[in-house]
C-alpha positions in Angstrom: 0.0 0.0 0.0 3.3 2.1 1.1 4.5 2.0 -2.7 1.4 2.4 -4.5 1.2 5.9 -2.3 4.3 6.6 -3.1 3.6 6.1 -6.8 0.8 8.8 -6.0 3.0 11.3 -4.7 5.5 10.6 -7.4 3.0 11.6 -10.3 2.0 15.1 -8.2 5.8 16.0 -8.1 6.3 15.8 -11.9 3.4 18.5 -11.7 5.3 22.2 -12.3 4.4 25.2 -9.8 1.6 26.5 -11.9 0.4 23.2 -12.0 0.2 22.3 -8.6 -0.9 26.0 -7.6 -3.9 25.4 -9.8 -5.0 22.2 -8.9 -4.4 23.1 -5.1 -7.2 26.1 -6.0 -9.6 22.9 -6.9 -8.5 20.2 -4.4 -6.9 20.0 -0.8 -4.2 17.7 -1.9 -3.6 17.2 2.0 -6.9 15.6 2.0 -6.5 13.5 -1.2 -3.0 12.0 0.1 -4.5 11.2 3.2 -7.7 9.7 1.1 -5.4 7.5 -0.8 -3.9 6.1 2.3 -7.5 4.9 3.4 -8.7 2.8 0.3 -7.9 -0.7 -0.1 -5.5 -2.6 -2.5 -8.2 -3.1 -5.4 -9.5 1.0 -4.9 -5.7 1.4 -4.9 -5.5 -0.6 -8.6 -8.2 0.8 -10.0 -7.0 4.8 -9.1 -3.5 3.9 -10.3 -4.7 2.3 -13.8 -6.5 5.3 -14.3 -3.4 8.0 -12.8 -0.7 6.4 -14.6 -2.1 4.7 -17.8 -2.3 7.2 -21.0 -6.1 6.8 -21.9 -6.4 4.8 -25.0 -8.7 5.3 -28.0 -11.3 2.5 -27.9 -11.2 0.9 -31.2 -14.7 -0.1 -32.4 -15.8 -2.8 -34.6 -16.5 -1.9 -38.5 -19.8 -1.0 -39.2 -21.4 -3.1 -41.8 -25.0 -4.0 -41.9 -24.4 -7.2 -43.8 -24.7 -8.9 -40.3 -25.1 -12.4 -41.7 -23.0 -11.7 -44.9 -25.1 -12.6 -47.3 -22.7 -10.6 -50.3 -20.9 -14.1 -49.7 -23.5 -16.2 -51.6 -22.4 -14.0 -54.7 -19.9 -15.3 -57.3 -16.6 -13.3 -56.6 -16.9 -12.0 -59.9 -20.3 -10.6 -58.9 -19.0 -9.3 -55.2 -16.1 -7.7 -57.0 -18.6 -5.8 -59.3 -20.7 -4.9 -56.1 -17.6 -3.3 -54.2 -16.5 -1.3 -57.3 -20.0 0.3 -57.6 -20.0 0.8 -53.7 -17.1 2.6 -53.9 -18.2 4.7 -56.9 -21.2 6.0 -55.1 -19.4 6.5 -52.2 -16.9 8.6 -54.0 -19.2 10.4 -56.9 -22.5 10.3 -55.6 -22.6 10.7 -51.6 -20.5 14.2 -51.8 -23.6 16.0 -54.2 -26.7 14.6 -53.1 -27.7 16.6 -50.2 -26.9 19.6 -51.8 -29.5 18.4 -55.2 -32.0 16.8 -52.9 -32.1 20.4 -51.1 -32.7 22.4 -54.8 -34.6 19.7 -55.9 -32.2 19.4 -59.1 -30.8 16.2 -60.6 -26.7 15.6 -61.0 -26.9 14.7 -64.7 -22.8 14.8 -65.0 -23.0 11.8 -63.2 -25.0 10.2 -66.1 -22.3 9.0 -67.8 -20.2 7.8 -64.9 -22.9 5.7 -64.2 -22.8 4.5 -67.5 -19.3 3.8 -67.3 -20.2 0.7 -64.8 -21.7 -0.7 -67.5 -24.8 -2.3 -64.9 -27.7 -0.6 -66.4 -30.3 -3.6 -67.5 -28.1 -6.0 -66.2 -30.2 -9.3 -66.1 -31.1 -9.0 -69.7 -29.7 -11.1 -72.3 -28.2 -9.7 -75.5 -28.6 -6.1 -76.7 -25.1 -5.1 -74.9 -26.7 -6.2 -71.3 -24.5 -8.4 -69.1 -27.3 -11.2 -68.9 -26.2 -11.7 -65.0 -28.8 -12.7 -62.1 -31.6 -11.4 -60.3 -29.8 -11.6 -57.0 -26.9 -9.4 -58.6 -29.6 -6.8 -59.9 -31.0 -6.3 -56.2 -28.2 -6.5 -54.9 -26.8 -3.2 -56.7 -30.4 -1.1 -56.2 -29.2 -1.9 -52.7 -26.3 0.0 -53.0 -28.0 2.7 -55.1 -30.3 3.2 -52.8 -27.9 3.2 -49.1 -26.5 6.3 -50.2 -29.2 7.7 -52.2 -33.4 6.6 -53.3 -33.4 9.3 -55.9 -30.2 8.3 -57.7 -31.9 4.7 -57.3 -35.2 5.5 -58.5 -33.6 6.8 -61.9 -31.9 3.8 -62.6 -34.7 1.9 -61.6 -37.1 3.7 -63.9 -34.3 3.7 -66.8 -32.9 -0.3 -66.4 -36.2 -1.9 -64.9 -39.7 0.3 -65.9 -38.6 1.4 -69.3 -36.1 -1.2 -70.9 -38.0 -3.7 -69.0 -41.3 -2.8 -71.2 -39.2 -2.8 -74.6 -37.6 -6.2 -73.5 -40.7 -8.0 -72.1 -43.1 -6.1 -74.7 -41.3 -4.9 -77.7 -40.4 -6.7 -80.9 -37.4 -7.8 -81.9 -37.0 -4.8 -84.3 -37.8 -2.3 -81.2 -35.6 -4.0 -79.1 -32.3 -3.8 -81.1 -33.8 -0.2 -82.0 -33.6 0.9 -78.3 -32.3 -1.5 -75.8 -28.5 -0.9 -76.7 -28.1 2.7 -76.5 -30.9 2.8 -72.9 -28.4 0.6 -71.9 -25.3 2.5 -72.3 -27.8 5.5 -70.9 -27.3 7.6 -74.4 -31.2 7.1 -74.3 -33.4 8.4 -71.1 -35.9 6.3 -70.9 -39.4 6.8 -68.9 -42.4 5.4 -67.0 -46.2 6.7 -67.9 -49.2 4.4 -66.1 -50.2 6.4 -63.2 -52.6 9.5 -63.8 -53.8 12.0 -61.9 -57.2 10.4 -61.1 -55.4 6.6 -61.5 -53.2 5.4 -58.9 -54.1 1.8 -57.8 -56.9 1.7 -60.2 -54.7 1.2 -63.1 -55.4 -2.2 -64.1 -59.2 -1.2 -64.7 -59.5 2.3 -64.5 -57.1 4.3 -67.5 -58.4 7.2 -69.1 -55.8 7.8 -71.3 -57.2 6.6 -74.4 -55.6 5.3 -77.6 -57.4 4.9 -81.1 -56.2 3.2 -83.8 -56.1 5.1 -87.2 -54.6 5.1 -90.7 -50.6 4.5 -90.0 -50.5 4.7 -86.2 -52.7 5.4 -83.2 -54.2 8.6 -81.7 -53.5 8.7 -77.4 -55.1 11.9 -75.4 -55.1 11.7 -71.4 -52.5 12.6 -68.7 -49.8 10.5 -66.6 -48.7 11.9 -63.5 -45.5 11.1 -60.8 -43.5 10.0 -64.2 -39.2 9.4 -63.3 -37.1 10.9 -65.3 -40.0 12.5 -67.8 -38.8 15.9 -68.1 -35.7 14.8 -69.6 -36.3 11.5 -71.0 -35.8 10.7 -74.7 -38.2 8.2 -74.7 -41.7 7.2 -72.9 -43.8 4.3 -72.2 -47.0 5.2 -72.3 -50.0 2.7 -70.8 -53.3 3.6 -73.0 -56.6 2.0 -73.2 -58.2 1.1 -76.6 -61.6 2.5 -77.2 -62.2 -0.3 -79.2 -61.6 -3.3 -77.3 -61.1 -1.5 -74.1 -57.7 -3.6 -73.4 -54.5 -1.7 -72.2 -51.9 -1.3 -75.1 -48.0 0.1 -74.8 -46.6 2.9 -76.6 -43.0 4.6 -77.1 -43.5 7.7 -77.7 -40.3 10.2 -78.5 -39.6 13.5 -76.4 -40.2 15.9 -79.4 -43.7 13.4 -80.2 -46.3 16.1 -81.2 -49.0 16.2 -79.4 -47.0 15.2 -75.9 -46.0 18.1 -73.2 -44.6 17.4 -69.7 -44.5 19.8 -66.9 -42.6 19.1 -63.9 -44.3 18.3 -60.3 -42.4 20.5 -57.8 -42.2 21.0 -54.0 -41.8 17.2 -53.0 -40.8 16.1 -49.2 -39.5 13.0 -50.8 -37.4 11.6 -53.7 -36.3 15.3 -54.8 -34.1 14.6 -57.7 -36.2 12.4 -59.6 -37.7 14.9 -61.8 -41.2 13.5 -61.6 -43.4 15.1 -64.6 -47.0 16.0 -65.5 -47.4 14.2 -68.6 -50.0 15.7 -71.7 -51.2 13.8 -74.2 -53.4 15.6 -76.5 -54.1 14.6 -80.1 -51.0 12.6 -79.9 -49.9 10.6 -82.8 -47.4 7.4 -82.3 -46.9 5.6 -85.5 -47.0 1.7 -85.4 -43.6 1.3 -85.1 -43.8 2.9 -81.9 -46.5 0.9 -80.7 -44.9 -2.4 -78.4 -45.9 -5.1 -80.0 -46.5 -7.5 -77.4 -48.2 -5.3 -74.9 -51.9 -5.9 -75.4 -53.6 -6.1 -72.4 -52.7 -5.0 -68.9 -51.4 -8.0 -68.4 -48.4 -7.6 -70.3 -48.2 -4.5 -68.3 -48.0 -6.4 -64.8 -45.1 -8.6 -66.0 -42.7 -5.8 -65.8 -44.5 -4.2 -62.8 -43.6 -7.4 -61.2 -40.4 -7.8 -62.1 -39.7 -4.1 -60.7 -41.6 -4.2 -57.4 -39.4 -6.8 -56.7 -36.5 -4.2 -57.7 -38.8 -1.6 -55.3 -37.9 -4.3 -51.9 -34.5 -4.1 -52.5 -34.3 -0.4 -52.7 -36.5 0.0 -49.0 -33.4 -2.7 -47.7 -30.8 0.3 -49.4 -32.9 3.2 -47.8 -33.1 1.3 -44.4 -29.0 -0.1 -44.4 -28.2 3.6 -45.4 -29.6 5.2 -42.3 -29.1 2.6 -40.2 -25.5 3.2 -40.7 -25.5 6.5 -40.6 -27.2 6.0 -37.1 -24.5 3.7 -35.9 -21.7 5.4 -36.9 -23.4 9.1 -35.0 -24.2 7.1 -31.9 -20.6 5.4 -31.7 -19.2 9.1 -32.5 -21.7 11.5 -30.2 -20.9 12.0 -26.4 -23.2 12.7 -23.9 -22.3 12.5 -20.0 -19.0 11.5 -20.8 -19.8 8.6 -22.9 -20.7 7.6 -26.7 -24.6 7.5 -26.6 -23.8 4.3 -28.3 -22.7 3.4 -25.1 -26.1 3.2 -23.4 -28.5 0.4 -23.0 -31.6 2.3 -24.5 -29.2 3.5 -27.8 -28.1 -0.1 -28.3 -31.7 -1.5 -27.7 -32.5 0.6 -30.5 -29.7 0.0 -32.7 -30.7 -4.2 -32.2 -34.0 -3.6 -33.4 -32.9 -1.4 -36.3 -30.8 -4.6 -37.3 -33.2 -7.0 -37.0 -35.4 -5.3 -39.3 -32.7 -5.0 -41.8 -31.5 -8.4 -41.4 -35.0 -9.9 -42.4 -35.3 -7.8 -44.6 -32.4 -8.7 -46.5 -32.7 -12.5 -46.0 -36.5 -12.0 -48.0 -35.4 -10.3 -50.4 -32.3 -12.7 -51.1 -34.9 -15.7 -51.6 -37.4 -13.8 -53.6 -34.4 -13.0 -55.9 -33.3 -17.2 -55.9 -36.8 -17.1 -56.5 -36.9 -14.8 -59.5 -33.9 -16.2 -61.3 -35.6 -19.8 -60.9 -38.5 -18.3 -63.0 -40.5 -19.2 -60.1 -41.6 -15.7 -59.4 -45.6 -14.7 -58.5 -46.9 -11.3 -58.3 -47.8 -12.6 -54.8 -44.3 -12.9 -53.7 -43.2 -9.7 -55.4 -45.7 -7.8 -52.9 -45.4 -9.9 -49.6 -41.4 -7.9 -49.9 -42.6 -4.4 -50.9 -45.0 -4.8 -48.2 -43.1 -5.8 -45.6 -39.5 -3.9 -46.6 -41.0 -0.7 -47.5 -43.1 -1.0 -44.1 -39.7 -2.0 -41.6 -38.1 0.3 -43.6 -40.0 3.1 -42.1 -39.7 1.8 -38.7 -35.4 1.8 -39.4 -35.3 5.0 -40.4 -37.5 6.4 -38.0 -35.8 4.8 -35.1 -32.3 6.4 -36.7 -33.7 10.0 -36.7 -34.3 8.9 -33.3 -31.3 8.0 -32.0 -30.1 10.9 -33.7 -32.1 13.3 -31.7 -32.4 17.2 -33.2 -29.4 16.1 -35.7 -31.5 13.7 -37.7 -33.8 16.2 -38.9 -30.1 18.0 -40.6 -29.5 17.0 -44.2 -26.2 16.8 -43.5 -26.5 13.8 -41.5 -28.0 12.2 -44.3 -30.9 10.1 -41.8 -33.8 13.0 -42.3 -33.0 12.6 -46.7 -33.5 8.9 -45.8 -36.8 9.4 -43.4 -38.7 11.4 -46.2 -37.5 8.9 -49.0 -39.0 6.1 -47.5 -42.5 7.8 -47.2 -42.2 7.3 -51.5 -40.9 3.9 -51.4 -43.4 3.3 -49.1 -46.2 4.0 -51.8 -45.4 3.8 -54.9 -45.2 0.5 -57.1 -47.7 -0.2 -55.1 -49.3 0.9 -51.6 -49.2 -1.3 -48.7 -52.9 -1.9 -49.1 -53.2 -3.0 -52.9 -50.0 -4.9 -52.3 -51.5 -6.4 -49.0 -54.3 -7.2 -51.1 -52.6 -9.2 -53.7 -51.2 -11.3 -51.2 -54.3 -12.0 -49.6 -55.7 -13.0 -52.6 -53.1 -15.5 -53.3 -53.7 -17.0 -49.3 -57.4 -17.1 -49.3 -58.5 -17.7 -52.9 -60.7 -14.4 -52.5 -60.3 -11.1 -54.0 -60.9 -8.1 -52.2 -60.0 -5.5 -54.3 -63.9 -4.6 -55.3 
């Protein structure tokens, strides 16, 4: 005990003057020498570790919300491809989004960067696509989507709503007429079922009209929320046939007479995708233009299911992006003298924000097995946009939580995340309509009218 008092007095005397003069103002070191002598050989231990020992810098585990590293089922080829467009976003992408989300502008110098990763329609075969898997394909909206649902939502619209009409709809002629240069994103390509009036309806209720006449077809109506339609080059448009009353497909060009787009502004969510007012008045499309295979709404849910499936992955990017983000503020932000992360009601949140995400992930990792075993229903499309886009909210709520009055700063990326996921959460698809479709397929009863 003799020597570890010592010790004490040793470290005061390599105080200077000033030093002791100062602390003597706080303390009576009298009285903390003769504390010292008082406490027992552990109290002794535990004051000297913390005298004598330089304080070290607690080194913390990596963050990565791949808790049951599921990137391992991919081929390496296929990882190596997802690490090289994670570290493209991270490097091109995270640095400008805040400040475009904020003016509601999109980044379109990084169109051709994007282009450079050569990913764009990546399940297809031929046409300059890579023909790899569905797993791969969800996989990378993931990573679109953790650092940013706008940038996500245009490739979506570009690789999956638009090519995916030309690829599961078009001839053979319109395919090798558009698919190669959409791919290599020379060509914009666009969305157009939902109107103003028609949201879940679709299937039954379009009032966009097409006629068919001498050389071509006649469409008037309006589509509304359309990616990418006040810069795309070309549109797929969803019309119904007075004749027959069945739902055909149409591309329609950007300088099209007859077709006028106006841009929807003052969004809370997805603020770069420049969503557009579509026109259609008088509107001729020549039947070139007209998708060949695209007859009947139908043909119009094939892609729509291959995309809502895209839609589950994204929620899983949105919900790993500000989990993250959450993790790494909590581990970083002290309060009391401690990282919050430190805390029992922080980590009980963190645990729960995991869970989520770890389900999550493991769905939609089987619904894509499931997909590229041509196995995929519509049913099991909208049991994962259901349930991802509705834990997705939960994540990202519980982030901006954690977070306290920072998450509701842009520059902590959490509150971009929080408002994205209130889109995600309805479009493709509400939760209801979605819902509905899956009870459908459970109880052999339609509820929809």
């Amino acid at each position: 005990m003799f020597k570890k008092i010592k010790q004490t007095i040793q470290l005061f005397k390599k105080l200077d003057i000033e030093k002791i003069a100062a602390l003597n103002e706080k303390v009576d070191l009298q009285q903390v020498v003769d504390t010292f002598s008082r406490l027992d050989e552990n109290q002794m231990k535990g004051i000297m570790k913390m005298l004598s020992s330089e304080k070290k810098k607690k080194e913390l585990p990596p963050i990565d919300s791949d808790f049951y590293d599921m990137g391992e089922k991919l081929p390496p080829e296929d990882r190596k491809l997802q690490l090289q467009v994670r570290a493209f976003l991270e490097k091109e992408i995270q640095p400008i989004v805040n400040e475009h989300w904020l003016h509601d502008s999109f980044p379109f110098e990084v169109i051709p960067k994007l282009a450079s990763l050569n990913i764009c329609g990546i399940t297809y075969q031929g046409y300059g696509c890579a023909g790899k898997s569905s797993l791969l394909d969800g996989i990378l909206a993931s990573e679109l989507a953790r650092i940013d649902a706008s940038i996500a939502t245009f490739f979506g619209v570009q690789s999956g709503l638009a090519m995916g009409s030309i690829y599961h709809c078009g001839s053979e002629a319109q395919k090798q007429k558009w698919l190669p240069k959409m791919q290599k994103l020379e060509l914009i390509g666009a969305f157009g079922l939902t109107e103003p009036e028609v949201g879940s309806a679709a299937s039954q209720g379009l009032t966009t009209t097409c006629k068919k006449v001498d050389g071509g077809w006649i469409l008037n109506g309006q589509k509304k929320w359309i990616g990418n339609a006040t810069f795309a080059d070309v549109i797929i448009i969803w019309a119904k046939d007075v004749e027959d009353g069945q739902v055909k497909g149409f591309i329609i060009e950007k300088d099209n007479p007859g077709f006028t787009v106006e841009k929807i502004k003052d969004k809370m969510a997805l603020r770069i995708v420049q969503n557009g007012l579509i026109t259609l008045k008088d509107c001729f499309v020549t039947t070139e233009n007209k998708l060949e295979n695209a007859n009947s709404f139908k043909d119009t849910a094939k892609v729509l299911q291959m995309t809502r499936a895209g839609v589950a992955w994204m929620a899983v990017g949105v919900a790993r992006g500000a989990y993250e983000n959450a993790l790494d503020y909590t581990c970083k932000r002290v309060q009391f003298g401690k990282p919050i992360a430190s805390y029992q009601l922080i980590q009980n949140h963190l645990v729960e924000m995991l869970s989520n995400l770890t389900a999550m992930q493991t769905l939609v990792y089987r619904l894509s097995e499931i997909q590229d075993d041509s196995k995929l229903k519509d049913e099991h499309a909208s049991l994962a946009k259901v349930f991802c886009s509705l834990r997705t909210r939960d994540i990202v709520s519980k982030a901006r939580e954690v977070m306290g009055g920072n998450g509701i700063l842009l520059e902590y990326n959490v509150a971009r995340f929080l408002a994205d996921a209130e889109a995600i959460y309805s479009y493709e698809g509400t939760k209801e309509i979605n819902s509905l479709i899956v009870g459908r397929s459970i109880t052999g009863f339609s509820a929809f009218v």
